[in-house]
N, C-alpha and C positions, 0 to 999 in steps of 0.2 A: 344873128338869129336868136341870140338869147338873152337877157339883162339880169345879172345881179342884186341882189338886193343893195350890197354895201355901195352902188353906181348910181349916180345921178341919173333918174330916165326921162326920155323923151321919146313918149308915149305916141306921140303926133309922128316919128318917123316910119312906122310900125304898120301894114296894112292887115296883118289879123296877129292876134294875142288870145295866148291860152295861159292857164293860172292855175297851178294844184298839184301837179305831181311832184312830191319830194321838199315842197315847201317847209312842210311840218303845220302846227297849230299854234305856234306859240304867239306870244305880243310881236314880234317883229313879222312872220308872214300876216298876221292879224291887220297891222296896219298898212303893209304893203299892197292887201287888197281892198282896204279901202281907199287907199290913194290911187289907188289904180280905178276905180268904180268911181273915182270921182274926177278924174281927171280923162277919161277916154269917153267918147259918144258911139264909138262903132262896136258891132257884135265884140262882147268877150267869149272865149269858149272858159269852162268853170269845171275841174273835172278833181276826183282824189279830196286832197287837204283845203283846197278852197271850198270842195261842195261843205265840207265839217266846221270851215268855220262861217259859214253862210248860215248854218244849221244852229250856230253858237248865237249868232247875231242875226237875225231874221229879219231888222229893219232894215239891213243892206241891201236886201232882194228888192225892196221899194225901190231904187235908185239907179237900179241896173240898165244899161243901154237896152233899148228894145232889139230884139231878135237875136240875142243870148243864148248863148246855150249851157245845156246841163248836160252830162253826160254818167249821174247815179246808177250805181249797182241797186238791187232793192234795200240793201242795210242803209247805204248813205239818204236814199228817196226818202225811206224812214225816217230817219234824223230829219230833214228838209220839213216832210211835210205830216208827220207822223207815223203810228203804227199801222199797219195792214193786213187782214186776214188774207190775202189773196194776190194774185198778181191781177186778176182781175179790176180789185177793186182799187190796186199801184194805178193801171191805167186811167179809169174812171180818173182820179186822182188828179194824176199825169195832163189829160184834158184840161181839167177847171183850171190848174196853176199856168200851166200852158195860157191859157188863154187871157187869165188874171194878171200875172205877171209880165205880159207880151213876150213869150219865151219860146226856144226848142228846147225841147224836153228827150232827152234818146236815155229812156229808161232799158238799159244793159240788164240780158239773159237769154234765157234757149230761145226765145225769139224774139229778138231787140223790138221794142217798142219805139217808132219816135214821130212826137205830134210835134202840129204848134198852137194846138186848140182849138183849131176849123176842120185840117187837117190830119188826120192820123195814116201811118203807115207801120206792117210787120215785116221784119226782115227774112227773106228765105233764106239765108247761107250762113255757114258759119258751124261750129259742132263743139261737143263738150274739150275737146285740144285746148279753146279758147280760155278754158278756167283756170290760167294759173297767173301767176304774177306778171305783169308789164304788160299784160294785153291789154288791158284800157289806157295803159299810157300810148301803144301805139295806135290806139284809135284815134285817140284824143291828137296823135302829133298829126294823122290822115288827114280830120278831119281839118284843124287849122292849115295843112298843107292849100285846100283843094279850096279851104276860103280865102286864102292869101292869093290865089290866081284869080279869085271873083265870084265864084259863086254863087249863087246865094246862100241866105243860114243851112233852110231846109233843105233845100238841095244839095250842100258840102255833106248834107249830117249823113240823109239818105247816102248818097251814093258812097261816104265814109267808111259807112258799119258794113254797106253791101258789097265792097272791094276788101273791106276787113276780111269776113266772113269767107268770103270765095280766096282769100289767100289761104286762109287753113282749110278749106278744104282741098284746095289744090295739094297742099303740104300732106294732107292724107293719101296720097297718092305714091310717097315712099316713107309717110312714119305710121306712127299710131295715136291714139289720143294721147294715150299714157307718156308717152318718150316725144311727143309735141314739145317746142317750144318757142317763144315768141321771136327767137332769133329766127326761126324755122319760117314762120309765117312772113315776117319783114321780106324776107329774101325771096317770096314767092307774090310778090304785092304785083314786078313788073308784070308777070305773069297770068295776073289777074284783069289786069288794065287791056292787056294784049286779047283776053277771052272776051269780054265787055266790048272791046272795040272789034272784033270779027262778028 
């Protein structure tokens, strides 16, 4: 399920791959994402320390397998694709690169944003619980979960963030924002799946 940097990979055994969390920024995850971006043709998901060094090096976005995804908070979006007065104007944004880039874009916040530049969609579920650390790494592992059975991009991202979401708020149902945490939500995902499917 996982590869190493110090391990020989073989990229081709792998039916979805995601890159970022915990990597770090240095020359070694540096080149690992490029050798990964140049050696893989199918969706990568891009989420954390990959989106920052994508933001360092902006001609790797050129390169990227079509129907990629990004999954930025508004700081990293920033770094990406510059500053923004608004979230508004993130989305606007979010659209053009979306569509430039041939990308998913699932712009993270009080109402997840995620296009792919034809399409856009807002998430209804999900509450401030969400804002503390590791919750976009468990997005980020959903959504590679639910493109590893087939998917499609759009389709893993939405129903991703929208199974995310409805897990913490399930989890509001014996915490609180405050005393939330992503172990909390993890543990409330079957839960989610089981509301979705009635």
């Amino acid at each position: 399920m996982t590869s190493f940097r110090e391990e020989e990979n073989h990229w081709n055994i792998y039916n979805a791959i995601a890159i970022g969390p915990g990597i770090g920024t240095d020359k070694a995850a540096e080149n690992l994402l490029k050798v990964l971006i140049k050696n893989v043709d199918s969706p990568i998901i891009f989420d954390a320390d990959a989106l920052n060094i994508l933001a360092k090096n902006p001609g790797y976005m050129l390169s990227l397998p079509d129907q990629s995804i990004f999954t930025p908070h508004p700081k990293e979006f920033d770094r990406l694709f510059g500053e923004h007065v608004s979230d508004e104007n993130r989305r606007q944004t979010a659209i053009a690169k979306a569509r430039e880039l041939k990308l998913i874009i699932v712009l993270k916040g009080h109402k997840t944003f995620i296009t792919n530049g034809d399409e856009s969609f807002e998430n209804t579920t999900g509450n401030s619980g969400l804002a503390k650390g590791g919750s976009g790494d468990a997005l980020t592992g959903i959504i590679t979960a639910l493109l590893a059975q087939g998917y499609e991009p759009l389709n893993a991202s939405k129903l991703g963030v929208y199974l995310h979401g409805l897990a913490a708020d399930i989890t509001l149902e014996t915490q609180s924002p405050e005393s939330m945490l992503i172990n909390d939500v993890i543990e409330n995902l079957g839960k989610s799946f089981k509301k979705i499917q009635n």
